[in-house]
KEFI-505961 format. One record per residue (C-alpha): residue number from 1; x, y, z; residue in one letter. Coordinates in steps of 0.001 Angstrom, whole numbers, plus 500000, padded with zeros to 6 digits. Last residue first. Layout:
(NUM, (X, Y, Z), 'A')
...
***
This chain:
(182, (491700, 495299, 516417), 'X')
(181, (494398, 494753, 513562), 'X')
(180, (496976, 497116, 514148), 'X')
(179, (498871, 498009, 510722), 'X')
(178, (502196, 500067, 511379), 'X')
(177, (502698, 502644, 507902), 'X')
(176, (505592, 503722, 505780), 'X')
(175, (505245, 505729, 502663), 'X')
(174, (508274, 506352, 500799), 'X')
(173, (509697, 509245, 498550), 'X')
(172, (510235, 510639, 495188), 'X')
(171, (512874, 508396, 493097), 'X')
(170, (512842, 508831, 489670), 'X')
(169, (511983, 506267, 487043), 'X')
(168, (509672, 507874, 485397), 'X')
(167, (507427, 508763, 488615), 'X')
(166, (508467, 506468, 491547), 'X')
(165, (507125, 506009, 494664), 'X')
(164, (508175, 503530, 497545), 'X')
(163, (506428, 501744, 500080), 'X')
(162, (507121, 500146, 503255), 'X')
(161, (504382, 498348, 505724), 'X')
(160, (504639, 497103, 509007), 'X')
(159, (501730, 494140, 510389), 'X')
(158, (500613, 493774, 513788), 'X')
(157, (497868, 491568, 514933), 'X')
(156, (499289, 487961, 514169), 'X')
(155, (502974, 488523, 514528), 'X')
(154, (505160, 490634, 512178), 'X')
(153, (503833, 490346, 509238), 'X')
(152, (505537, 492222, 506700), 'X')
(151, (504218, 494146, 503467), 'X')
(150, (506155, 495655, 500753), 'X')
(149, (504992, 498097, 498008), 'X')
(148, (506573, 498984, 495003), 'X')
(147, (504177, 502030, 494081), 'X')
(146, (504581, 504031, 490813), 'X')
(145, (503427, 507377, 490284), 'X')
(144, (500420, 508489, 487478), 'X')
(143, (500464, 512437, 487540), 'X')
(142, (497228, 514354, 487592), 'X')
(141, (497467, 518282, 487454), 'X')
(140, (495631, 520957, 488922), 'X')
(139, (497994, 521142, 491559), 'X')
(138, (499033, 517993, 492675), 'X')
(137, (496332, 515235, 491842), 'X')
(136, (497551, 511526, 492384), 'X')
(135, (496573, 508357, 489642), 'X')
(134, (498378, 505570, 491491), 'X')
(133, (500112, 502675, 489139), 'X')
(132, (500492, 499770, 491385), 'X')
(131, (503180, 496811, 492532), 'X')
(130, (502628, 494808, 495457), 'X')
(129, (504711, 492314, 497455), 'X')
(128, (503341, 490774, 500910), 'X')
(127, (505685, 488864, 502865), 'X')
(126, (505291, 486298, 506490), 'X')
(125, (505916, 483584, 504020), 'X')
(124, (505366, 484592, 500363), 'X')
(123, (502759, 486726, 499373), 'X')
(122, (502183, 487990, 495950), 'X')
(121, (500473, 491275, 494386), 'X')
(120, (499486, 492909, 491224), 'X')
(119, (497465, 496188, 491186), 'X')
(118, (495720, 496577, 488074), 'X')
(117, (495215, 499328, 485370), 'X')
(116, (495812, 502795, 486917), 'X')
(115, (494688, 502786, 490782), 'X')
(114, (492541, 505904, 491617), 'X')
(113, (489166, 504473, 491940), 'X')
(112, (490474, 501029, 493434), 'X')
(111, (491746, 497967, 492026), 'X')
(110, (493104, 494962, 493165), 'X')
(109, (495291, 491543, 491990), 'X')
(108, (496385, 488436, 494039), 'X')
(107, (498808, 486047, 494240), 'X')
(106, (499315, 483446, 497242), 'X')
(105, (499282, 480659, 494674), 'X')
(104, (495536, 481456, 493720), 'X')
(103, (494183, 484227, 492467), 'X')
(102, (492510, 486068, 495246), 'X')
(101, (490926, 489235, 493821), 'X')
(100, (491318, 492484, 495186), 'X')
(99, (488278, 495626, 495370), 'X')
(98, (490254, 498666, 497380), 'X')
(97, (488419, 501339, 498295), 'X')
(96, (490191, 504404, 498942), 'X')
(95, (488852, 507529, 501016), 'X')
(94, (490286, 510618, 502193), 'X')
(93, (490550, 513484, 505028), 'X')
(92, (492194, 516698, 505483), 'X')
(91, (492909, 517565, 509701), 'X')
(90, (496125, 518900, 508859), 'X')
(89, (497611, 515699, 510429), 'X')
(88, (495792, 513157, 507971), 'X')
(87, (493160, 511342, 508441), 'X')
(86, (492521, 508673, 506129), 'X')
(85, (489790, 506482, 505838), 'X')
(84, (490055, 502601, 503873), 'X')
(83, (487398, 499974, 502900), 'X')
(82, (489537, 496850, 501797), 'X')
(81, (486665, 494706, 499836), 'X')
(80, (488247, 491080, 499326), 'X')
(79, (486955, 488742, 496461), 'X')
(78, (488088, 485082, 497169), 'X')
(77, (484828, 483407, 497556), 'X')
(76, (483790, 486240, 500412), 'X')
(75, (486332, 488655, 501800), 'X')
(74, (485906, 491559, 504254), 'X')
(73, (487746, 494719, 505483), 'X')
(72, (487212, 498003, 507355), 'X')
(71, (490225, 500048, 507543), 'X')
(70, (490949, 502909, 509745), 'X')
(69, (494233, 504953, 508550), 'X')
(68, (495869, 507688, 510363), 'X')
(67, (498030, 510198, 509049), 'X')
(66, (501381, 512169, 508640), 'X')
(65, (502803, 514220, 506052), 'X')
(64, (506730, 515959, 505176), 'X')
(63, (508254, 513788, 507456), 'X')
(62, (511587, 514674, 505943), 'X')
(61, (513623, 511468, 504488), 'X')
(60, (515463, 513621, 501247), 'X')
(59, (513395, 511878, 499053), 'X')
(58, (510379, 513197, 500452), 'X')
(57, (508530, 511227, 503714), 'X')
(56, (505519, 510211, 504183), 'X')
(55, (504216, 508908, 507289), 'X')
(54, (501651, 506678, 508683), 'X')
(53, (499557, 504813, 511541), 'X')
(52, (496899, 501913, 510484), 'X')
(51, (493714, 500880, 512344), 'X')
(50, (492496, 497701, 511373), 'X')
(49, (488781, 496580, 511661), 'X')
(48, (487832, 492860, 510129), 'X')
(47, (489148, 490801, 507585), 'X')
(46, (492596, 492161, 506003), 'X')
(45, (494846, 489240, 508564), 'X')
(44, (492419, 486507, 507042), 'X')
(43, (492298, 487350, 503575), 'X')
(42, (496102, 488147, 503441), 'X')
(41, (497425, 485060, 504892), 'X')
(40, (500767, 485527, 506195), 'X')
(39, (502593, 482980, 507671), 'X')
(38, (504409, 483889, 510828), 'X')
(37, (506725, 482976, 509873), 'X')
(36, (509623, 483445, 507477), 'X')
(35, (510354, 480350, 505319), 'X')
(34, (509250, 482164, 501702), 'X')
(33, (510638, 485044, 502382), 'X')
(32, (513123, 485331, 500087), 'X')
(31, (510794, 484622, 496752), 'X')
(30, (509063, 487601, 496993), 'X')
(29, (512167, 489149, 495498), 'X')
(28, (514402, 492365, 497255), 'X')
(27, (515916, 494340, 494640), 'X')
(26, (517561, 495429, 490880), 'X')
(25, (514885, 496998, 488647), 'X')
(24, (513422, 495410, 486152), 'X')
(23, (510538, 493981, 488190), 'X')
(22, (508996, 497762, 488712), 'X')
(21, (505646, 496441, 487594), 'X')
(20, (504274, 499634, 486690), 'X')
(19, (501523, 498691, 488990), 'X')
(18, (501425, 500977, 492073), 'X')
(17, (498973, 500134, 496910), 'X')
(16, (499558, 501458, 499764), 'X')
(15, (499561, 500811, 498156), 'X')
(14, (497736, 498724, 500186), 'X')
(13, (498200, 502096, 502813), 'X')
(12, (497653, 504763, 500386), 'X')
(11, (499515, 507447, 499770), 'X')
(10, (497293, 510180, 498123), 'X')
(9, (498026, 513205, 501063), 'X')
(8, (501835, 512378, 500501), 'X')
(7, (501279, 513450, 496883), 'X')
(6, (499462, 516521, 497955), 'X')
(5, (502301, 517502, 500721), 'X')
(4, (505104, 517072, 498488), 'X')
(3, (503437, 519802, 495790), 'X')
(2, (502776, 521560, 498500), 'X')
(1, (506229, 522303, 499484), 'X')
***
């Protein structure tokens, strides 16, 4: 049981963020939502405050943590600083900064302190797509997990958010978070 709770405890909500590009795998594509409105555009929707309300769940779907996310974000010439704090139910905190890069094309790559490598990203339509390596510490022990992480705007202050992790291959739960943007 604590193993679950630590590596819902290092969730993140842009990853929520997981980059063992997880392309080979049969799926959803970017490419689908290309129509759907409304548009997003990340660096304007991630500018400002955003409060953010999460769960993760094992792979059997038990709530097995719960937390709160305020995010303080800016961009200037493309580079976007995502400053996130977590509060989880238990009371534990945490802190991920995320430093992303527009790239042009609606794709975009980040890093933070306990991202492996890049994170790689694309929007499409109302769609965000992001794939990231996260380094997470269960007991004594750090395991790199892989994120495929999928963002939907859903009107111009609320945005949902569904993420699964994967550690060779095997399925080991979901993160799923409500963005508010104040």
């Amino acid at each position: 049981m604590k193993r679950r709770f630590l590596l819902g405890g290092a969730a993140s909500a842009l990853g929520a963020a997981t980059l063992g590009s997880l392309s080979g795998c049969a799926g959803q594509s970017i490419d689908s939502y290309g129509a759907e409105k409304p548009v997003l555009d990340l660096q304007q929707y991630f500018n400002g405050t955003l409060d953010a309300y999460g769960v993760f769940t094992d792979r059997s779907g038990t709530v097995v943590k719960r937390f709160s996310v305020v995010m303080n974000c800016s961009w200037k010439d493309g580079q976007g600083v995502l400053d996130e704090d977590f509060v989880y139910a238990d009371g534990s905190t945490q802190k991920r900064v995320w430093r992303l890069r527009a790239l042009g094309g609606g794709r975009y790559t980040g890093q933070a302190d306990d991202v492996v490598g890049q994170a790689q990203g694309q929007t499409q339509g109302n769609a965000f797509h992001w794939n990231y390596t996260l380094a997470l510490p269960v007991d004594g022990t750090v395991y790199e997990v892989q994120f495929d992480d999928w963002m939907y705007l859903v009107n111009d202050r609320v945005m949902l958010n569904k993420a699964s992790m994967r550690k060779f291959g095997v399925y080991l739960g979901e993160v799923t978070l409500s963005f508010y943007k104040r």
